[in-house]
GUSE-314313 format. One record per residue (C-alpha): x, y negated, z negated; residue number from 0. Coordinates in steps of 0.02 Angstrom, whole numbers, plus 50000, padded with zeros to 5 digits. Layout:
BEGIN
+-------+-------+-------+------+
:     x :     y :     z : resi :
+-------+-------+-------+------+
:     X :     Y :     Z :  NUM :
...
+-------+-------+-------+------+
***
This chain:
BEGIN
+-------+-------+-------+------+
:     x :     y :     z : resi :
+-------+-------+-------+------+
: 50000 : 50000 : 50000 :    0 :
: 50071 : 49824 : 50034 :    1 :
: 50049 : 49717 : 49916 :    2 :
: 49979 : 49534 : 49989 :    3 :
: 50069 : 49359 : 49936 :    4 :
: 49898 : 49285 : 49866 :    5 :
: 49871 : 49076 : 49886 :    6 :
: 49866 : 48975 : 49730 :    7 :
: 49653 : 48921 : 49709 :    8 :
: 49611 : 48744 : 49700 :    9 :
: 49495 : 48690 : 49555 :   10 :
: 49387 : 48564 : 49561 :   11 :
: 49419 : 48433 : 49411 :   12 :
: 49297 : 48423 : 49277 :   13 :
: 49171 : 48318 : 49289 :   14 :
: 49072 : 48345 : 49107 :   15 :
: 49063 : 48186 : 49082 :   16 :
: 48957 : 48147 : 49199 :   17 :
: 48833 : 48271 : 49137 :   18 :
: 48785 : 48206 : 48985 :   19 :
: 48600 : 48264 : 48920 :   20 :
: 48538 : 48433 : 48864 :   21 :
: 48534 : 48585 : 48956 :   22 :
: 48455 : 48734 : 48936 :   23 :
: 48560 : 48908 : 49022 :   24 :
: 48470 : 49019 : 49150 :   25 :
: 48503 : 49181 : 49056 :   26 :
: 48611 : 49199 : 48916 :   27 :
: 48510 : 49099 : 48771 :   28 :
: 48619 : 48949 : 48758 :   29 :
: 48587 : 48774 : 48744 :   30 :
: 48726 : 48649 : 48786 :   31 :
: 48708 : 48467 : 48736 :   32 :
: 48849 : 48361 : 48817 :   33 :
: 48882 : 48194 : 48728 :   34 :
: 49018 : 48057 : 48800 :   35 :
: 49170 : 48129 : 48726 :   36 :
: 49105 : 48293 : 48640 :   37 :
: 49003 : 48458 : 48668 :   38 :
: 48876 : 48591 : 48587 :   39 :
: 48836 : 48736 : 48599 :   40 :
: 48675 : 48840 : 48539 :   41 :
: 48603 : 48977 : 48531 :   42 :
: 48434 : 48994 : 48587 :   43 :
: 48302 : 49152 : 48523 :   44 :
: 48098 : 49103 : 48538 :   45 :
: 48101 : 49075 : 48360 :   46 :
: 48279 : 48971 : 48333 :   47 :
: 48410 : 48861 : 48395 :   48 :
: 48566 : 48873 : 48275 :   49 :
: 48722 : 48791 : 48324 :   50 :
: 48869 : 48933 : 48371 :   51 :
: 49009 : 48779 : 48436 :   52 :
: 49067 : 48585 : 48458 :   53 :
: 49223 : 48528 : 48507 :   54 :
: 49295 : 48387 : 48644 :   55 :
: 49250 : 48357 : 48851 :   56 :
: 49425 : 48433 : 48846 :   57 :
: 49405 : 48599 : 48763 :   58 :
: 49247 : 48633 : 48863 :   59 :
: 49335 : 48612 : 49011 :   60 :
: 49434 : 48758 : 48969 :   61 :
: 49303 : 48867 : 48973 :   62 :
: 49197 : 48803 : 49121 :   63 :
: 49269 : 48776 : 49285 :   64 :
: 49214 : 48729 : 49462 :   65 :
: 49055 : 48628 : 49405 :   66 :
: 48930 : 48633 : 49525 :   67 :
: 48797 : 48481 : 49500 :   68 :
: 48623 : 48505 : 49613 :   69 :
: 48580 : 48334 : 49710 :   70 :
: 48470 : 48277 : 49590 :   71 :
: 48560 : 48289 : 49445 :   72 :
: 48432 : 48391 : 49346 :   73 :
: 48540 : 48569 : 49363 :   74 :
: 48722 : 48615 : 49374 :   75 :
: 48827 : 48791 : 49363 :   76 :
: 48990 : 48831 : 49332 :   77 :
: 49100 : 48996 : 49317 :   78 :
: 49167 : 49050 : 49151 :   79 :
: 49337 : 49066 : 49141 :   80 :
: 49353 : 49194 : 49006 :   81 :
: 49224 : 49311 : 49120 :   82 :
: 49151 : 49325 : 49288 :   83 :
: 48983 : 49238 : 49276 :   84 :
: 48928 : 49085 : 49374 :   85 :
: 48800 : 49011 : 49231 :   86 :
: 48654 : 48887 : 49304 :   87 :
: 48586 : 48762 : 49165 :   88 :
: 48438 : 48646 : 49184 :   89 :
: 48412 : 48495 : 49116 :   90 :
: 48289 : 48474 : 48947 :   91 :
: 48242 : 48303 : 48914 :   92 :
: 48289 : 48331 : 48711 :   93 :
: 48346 : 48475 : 48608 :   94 :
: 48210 : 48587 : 48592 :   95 :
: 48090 : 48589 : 48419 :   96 :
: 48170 : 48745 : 48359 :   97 :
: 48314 : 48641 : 48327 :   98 :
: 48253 : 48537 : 48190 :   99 :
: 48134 : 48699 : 48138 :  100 :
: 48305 : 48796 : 48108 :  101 :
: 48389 : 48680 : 47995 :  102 :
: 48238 : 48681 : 47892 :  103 :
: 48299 : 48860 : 47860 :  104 :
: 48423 : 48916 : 47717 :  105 :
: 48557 : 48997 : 47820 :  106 :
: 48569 : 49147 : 47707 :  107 :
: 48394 : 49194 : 47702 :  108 :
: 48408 : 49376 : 47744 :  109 :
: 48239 : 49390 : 47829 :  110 :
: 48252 : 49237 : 47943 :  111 :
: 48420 : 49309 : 47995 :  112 :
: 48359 : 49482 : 48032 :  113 :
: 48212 : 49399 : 48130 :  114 :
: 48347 : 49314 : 48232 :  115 :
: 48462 : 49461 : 48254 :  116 :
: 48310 : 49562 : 48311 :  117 :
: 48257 : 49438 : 48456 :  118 :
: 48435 : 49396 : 48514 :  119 :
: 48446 : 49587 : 48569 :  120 :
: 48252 : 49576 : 48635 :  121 :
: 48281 : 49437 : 48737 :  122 :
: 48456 : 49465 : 48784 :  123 :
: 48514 : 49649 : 48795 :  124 :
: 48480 : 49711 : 48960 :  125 :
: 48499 : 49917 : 48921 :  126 :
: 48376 : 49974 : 48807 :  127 :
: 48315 : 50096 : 48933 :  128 :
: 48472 : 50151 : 48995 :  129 :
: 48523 : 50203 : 48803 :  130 :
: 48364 : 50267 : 48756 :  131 :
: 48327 : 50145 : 48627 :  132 :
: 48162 : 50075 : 48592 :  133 :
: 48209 : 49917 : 48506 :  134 :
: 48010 : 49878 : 48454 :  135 :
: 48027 : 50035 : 48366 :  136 :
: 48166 : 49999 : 48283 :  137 :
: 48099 : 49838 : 48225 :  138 :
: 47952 : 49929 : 48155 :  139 :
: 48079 : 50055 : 48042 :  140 :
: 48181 : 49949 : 48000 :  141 :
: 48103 : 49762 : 47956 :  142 :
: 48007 : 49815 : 47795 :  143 :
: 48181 : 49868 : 47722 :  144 :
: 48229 : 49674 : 47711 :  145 :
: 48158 : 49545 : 47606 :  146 :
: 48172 : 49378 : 47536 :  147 :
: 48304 : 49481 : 47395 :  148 :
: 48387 : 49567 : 47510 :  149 :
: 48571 : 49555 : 47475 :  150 :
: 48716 : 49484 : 47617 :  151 :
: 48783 : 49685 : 47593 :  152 :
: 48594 : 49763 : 47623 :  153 :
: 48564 : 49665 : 47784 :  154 :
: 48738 : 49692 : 47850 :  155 :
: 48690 : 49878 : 47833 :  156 :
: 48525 : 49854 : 47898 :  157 :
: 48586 : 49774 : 48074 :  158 :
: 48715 : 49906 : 48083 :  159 :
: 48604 : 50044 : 48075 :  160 :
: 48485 : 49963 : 48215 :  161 :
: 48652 : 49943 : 48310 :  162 :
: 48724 : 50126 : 48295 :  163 :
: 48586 : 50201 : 48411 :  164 :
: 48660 : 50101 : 48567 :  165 :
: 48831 : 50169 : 48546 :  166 :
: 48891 : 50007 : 48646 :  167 :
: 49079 : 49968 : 48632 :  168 :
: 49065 : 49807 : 48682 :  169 :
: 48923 : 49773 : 48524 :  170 :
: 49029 : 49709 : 48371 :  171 :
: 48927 : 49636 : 48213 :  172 :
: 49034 : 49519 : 48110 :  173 :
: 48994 : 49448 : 47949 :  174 :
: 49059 : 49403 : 47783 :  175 :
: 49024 : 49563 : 47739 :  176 :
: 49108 : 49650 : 47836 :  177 :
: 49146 : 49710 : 48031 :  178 :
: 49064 : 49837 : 48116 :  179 :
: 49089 : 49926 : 48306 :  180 :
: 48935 : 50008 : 48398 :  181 :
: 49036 : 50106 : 48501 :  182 :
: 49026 : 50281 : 48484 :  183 :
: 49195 : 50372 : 48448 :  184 :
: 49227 : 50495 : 48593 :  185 :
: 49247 : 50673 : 48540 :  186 :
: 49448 : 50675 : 48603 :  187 :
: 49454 : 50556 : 48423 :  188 :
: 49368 : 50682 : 48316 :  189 :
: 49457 : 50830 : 48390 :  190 :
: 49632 : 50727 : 48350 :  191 :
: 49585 : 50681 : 48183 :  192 :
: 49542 : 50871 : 48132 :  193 :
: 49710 : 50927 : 48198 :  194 :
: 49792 : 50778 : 48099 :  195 :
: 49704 : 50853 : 47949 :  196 :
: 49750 : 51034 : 47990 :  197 :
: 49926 : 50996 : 48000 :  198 :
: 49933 : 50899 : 47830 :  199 :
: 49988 : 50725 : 47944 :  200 :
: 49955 : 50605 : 47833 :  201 :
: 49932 : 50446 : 47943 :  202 :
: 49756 : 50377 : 47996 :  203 :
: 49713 : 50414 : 48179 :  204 :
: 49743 : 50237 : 48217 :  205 :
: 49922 : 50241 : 48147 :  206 :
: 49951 : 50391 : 48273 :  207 :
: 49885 : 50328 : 48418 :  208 :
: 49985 : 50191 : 48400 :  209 :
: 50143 : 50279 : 48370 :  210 :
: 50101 : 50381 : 48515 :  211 :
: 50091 : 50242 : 48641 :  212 :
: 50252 : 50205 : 48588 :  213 :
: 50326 : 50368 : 48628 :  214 :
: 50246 : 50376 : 48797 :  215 :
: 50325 : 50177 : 48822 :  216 :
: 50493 : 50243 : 48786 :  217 :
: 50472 : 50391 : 48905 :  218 :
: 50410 : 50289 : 49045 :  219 :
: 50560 : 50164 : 49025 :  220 :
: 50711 : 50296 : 48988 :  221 :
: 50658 : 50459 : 49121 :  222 :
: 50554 : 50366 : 49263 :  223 :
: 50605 : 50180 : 49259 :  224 :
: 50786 : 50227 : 49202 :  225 :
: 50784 : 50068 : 49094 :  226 :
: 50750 : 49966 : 49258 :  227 :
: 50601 : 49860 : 49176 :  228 :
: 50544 : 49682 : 49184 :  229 :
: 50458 : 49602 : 49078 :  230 :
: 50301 : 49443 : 49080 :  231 :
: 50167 : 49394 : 49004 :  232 :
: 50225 : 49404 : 48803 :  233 :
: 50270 : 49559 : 48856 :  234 :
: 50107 : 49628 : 48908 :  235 :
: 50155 : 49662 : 49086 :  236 :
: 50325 : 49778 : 49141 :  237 :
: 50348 : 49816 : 49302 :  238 :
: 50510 : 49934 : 49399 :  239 :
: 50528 : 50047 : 49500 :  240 :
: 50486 : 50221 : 49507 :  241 :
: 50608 : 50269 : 49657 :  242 :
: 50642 : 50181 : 49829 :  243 :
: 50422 : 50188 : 49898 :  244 :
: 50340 : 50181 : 49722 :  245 :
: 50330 : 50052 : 49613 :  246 :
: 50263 : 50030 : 49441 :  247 :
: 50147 : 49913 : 49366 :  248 :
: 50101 : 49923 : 49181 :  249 :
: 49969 : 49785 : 49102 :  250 :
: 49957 : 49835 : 48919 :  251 :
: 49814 : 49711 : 48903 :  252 :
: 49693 : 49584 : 48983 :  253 :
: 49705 : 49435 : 48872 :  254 :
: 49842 : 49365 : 48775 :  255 :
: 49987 : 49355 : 48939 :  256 :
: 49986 : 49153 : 48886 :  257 :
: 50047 : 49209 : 48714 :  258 :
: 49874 : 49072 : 48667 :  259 :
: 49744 : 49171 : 48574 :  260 :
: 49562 : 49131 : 48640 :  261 :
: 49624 : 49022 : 48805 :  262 :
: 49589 : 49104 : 48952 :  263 :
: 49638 : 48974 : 49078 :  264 :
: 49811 : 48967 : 49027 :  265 :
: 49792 : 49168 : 49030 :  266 :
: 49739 : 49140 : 49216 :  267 :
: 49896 : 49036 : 49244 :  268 :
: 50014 : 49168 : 49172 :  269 :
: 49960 : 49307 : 49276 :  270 :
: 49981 : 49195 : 49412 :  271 :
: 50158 : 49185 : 49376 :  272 :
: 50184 : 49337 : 49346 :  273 :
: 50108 : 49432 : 49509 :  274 :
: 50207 : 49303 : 49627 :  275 :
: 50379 : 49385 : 49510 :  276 :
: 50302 : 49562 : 49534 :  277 :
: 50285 : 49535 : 49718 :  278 :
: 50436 : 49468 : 49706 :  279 :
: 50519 : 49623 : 49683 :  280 :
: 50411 : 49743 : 49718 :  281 :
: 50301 : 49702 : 49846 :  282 :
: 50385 : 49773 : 49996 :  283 :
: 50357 : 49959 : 49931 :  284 :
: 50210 : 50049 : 50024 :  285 :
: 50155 : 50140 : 49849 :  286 :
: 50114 : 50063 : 49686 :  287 :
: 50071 : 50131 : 49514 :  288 :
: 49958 : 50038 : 49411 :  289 :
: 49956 : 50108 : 49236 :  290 :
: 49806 : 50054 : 49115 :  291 :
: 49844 : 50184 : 49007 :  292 :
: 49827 : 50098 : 48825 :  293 :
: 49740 : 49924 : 48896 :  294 :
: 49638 : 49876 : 48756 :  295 :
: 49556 : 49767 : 48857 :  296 :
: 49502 : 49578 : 48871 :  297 :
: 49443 : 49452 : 48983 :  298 :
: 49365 : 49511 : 49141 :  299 :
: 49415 : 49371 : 49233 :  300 :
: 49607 : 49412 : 49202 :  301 :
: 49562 : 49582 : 49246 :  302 :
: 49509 : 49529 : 49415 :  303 :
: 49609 : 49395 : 49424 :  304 :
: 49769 : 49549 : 49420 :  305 :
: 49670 : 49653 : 49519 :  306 :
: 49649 : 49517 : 49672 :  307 :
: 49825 : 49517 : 49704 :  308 :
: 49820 : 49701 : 49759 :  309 :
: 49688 : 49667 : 49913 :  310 :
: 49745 : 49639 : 50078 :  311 :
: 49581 : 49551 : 50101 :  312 :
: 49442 : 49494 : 49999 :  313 :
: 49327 : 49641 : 49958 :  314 :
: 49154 : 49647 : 49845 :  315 :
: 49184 : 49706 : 49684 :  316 :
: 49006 : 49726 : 49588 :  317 :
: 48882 : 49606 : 49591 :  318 :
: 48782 : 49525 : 49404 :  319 :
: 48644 : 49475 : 49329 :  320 :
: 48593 : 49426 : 49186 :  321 :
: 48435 : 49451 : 49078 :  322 :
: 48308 : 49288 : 49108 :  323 :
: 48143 : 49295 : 49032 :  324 :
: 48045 : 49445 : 49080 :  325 :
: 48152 : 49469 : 49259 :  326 :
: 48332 : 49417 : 49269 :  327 :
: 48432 : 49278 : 49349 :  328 :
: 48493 : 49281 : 49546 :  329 :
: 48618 : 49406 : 49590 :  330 :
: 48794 : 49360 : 49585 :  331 :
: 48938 : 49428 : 49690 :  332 :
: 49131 : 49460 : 49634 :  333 :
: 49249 : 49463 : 49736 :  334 :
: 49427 : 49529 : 49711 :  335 :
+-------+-------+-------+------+
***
């Protein structure tokens, strides 16, 4: 396969500022209310409007790119950076009445909370049917177990038992009272963990994975790279070669090359640099390696922004779209 030199993209600049108002997202449940120097976000359920962020023009910018702005004025989209949605909002004339109806709220009232949990996943979670799960139901079971006493510990407990059911790794809960992961653990995990136990190892299956992704690092560099490795990326991308037609590609994850936690634009820009090095010197073989093996994952548009330098062409990906009332919004295409 020949790798293809791939053109820097042009961004349009921000232009937030000239947006100022309140819009209302088409899917998603968010509410963004853009203000002349400052931002925020909400999150929108039938029944609430809480506040999840605020920050500068600036820092929004860094999440948002290539604003799009209708000819009226009264919609714009723009494509996450951290992901691979083009968002639409609409213009509200205010914040909507929930607003003010939410602050009236204590914050910690356990059954408010569990009211809102419940319809963020109703209005929002697009695979009840795939996973089986009828989420009315679970309402029904589990809302009479929470109550204006209800502890921060009980209702933690509570949403992660209506959670478990979905066995969804990308469904995290997080609270003051702890974390919790709705992703099932595959059976490989439980089979590793009995044999750790059978032979009296000691360290938690997390401790040997770990150590063993070390192992297979080290064999990868010393008996097929022969120490030949380059590094990028904080050290989240190697690349070598394997002999004189194969080359090797590892990308241990998709976030984080910047060495930034939680800023996916200058993520983008450090792939960027990177792939023009890896084509550098590898991109005349005919035969490349990718190896994912340990990726613990990230943002999806680093993913595909890695992945686009590996077309000769542009190709469609998968297309998305999100939940949007009873239907959900316009398809939209990815391309690599």
């Amino acid at each position: 396969m020949k790798l293809s030199q791939r053109r820097n993209r042009a961004t349009s600049a921000p232009v937030f500022e000239n947006l100022q108002g309140v819009w209302r997202s088409q899917g998603y449940g968010k509410v963004l209310r853009i203000e002349s120097d400052r931002y925020t976000l909400f999150e929108e359920t039938a029944i609430s409007c809480r506040k999840l962020y605020a920050g500068s023009l600036e820092e929004l910018s860094h999440y948002y790119e290539d604003l799009e702005v209708s000819p009226g004025g009264q919609a714009f989209s723009a494509h996450r950076v951290s992901g691979v949605a083009r968002i639409g909002f609409r213009r509200l004339k205010a914040l909507p009445t929930s607003a003010s109806e939410t602050l009236k709220h204590d914050p910690k009232d356990p059954e408010y909370n569990f009211e809102i949990f419940w319809r963020t996943f109703a209005e929002q979670y697009a695979l009840f049917e795939l996973k089986g799960v009828a989420w009315d139901e679970v309402y029904r079971t589990y809302r009479p177990q929470i109550h204006a006493g209800s502890s921060r510990e009980t209702l933690f407990a509570t949403m992660a038992a209506m959670l478990r059911p979905l066995k969804d790794g990308h469904i995290r809960l997080h609270t003051p009272s702890g974390h919790y992961s709705a992703g099932a653990h595959p059976a490989l995990y439980q089979r590793l963990t009995r044999e750790l136990e059978d032979a009296r190892d000691d360290r938690e299956l997390t401790s040997y994975l770990g150590d063993l992704k070390e192992w297979l690092h080290d064999v990868i560099h010393e008996e097929y790279l022969a120490n030949g490795v380059s590094h990028g990326g904080n050290r989240l991308v190697e690349w070598g070669r394997l002999n004189e037609a194969i080359g090797y590609l590892n990308i241990r994850a998709m976030a984080g090359q910047s060495g930034k936690t939680g800023q996916p634009a200058a993520d983008l820009n450090a792939v960027d640099g990177i792939m023009q090095k890896v084509l550098t010197d590898i991109g005349e073989l005919p035969n490349l390696v990718v190896d994912l093996r340990g990726n613990g994952g990230g943002y999806d548009g680093v993913a595909l922004r890695f992945a686009a330098y590996l077309m000769d062409r542009k190709r469609l990906a998968f297309t998305k779209a999100a939940r949007h009332g009873n239907g959900f919004t316009g398809v939209n295409g990815h391309l690599f």
